[in-house]
N, C-alpha and C positions, 0 to 999 in steps of 0.2 A: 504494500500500500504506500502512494507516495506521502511523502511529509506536507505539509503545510505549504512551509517554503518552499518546497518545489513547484507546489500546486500554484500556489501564488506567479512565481518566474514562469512554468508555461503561460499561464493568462494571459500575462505581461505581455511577455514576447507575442503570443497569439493577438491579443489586442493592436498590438504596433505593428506586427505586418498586414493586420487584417484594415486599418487605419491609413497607411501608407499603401495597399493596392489602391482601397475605395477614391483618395487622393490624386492617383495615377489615370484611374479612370477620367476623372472627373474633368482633367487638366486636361487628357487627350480629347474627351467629349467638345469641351468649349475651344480650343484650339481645331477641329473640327468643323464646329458652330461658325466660328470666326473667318475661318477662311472658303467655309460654303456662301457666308454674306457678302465676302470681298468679291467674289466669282460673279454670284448675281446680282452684285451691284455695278459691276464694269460693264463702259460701255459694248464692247467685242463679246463679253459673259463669257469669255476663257481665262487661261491662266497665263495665257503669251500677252507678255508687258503688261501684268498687273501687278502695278506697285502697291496696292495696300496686301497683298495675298503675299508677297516679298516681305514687306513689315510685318507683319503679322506674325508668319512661320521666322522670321531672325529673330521676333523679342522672345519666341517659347525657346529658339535654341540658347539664346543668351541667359534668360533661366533659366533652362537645362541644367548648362555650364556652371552656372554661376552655384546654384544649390548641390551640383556632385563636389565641386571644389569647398566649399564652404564644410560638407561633410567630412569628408579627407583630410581637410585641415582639423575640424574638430576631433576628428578619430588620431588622426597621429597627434596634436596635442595633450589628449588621455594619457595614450600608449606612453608617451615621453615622460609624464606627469609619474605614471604607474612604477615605470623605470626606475626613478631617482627612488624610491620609495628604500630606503635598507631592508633589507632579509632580514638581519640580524636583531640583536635586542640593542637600542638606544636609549638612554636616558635622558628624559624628558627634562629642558633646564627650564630654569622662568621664563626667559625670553620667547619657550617653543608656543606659548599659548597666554591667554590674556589673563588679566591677573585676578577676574573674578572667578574664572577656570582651575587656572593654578592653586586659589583658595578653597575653593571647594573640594578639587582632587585630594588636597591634604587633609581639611578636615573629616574626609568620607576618609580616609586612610589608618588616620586617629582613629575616628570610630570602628573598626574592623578591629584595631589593635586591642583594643579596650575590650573589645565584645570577646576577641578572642581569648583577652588574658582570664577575664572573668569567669570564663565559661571550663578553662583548667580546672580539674577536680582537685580541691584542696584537701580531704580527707576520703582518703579510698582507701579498702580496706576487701582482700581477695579471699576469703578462709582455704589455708594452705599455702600460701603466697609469703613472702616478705613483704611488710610494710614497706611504702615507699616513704624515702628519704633516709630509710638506714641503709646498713650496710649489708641488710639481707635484698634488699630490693630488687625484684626479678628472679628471685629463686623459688622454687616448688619448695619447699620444706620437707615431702615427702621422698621426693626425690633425691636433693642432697643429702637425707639421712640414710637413704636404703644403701648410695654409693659407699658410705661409711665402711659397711659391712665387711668387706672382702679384706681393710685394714683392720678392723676390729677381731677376723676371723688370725691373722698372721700376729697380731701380739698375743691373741688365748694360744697359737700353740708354743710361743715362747714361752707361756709362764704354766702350759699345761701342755708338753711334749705328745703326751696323748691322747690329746683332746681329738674328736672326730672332728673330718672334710662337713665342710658344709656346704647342705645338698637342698637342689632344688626341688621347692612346698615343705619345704619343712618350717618350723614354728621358731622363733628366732628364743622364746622363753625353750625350747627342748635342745635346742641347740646348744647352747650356751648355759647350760643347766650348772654347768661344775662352775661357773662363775658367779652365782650369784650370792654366795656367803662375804665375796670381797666387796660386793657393789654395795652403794649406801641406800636408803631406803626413803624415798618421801611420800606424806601421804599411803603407804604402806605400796610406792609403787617402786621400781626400779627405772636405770634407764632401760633395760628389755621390755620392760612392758610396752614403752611407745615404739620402739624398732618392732616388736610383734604386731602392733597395731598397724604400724605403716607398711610390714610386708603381708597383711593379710586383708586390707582395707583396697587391694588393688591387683595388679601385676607380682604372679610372685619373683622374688629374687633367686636369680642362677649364676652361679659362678664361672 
């Protein structure tokens, strides 16, 4: 389906040549008209040595002339105008435009800036996310603590030579079971308790 503005530009163009035939017509009609009257107004009623049917057909050639040249001059002064135009991006100085323009551009510029700063969420807040403005900002939470694991997994068998491989679906509290008489306890939780929460609240961890 066409757009609008397209619809719009054929009319256009359809209106202007359909305007400019009827014009053509009309111009040929009465130039016609004009030199059937010079015909049968001369004495002889021919076209040998009639000087108004001569006048007549020179002033249509001379507008002819004059409105294609007129054209040609208007279209290559466009095309010339289109030319000078830069491609590129230019910055617009005071001089480029008048000064009730220039004032307006800016303070419609102001206003964007302003709408836009306002519009910055100043308190967001993602559950599982780092707050922004710390140092966690942009981090899953869940995610940076499951990476933990696989270090967590090489210091238990430094300090427990026979600790088992830690396997994928397994429970991060069964896992690390021989560890938890060293760990501290809050709220009667461990830190395993939240690494069990965060490998079983999603994807599990595989080494």
């Amino acid at each position: 389906m066409l757009s609008s503005r397209k619809l719009v530009a054929i009319l256009s163009n359809a209106t202007y040549l359909f305007l400019a035939f009827v014009s053509v017509i009309f111009v040929a009609l009465s130039c016609f008209a004009l030199l059937a009257q010079a015909v049968r107004q001369s004495p002889t009623r021919t076209w040998k040595n009639n000087f108004n049917a001569l006048v007549i057909g020179g002033s249509y050639a001379i507008v002819l002339v004059v409105s294609v040249f007129f054209c040609l001059k208007r279209r290559l002064e466009v095309r010339l105008r289109l030319s000078r135009i830069s491609k590129n991006y230019t910055l617009l100085r005071r001089s480029d435009a008048p000064q009730a323009v220039h004032e307006y551009i800016a303070q419609e510029y102001m206003r964007a800036c302003l709408v836009s700063h306002q519009s910055l969420p100043t308190e967001v807040f993602h559950p599982g996310w780092g707050r922004p403005g710390t140092k966690y900002e942009g981090v899953r939470l869940r995610r940076a603590l499951l990476d933990t694991i696989p270090e967590i997994d090489i210091l238990a068998h430094m300090v427990i030579p026979a600790h088992p491989t830690v396997k994928p679906h397994v429970r991060m509290l069964h896992h690390f079971r021989y560890l938890l008489p060293l760990l501290s306890t809050e709220d009667e939780l461990t830190a395993l308790h939240y690494y069990d929460s965060a490998n079983t609240t999603g994807s599990q961890f595989c080494r």
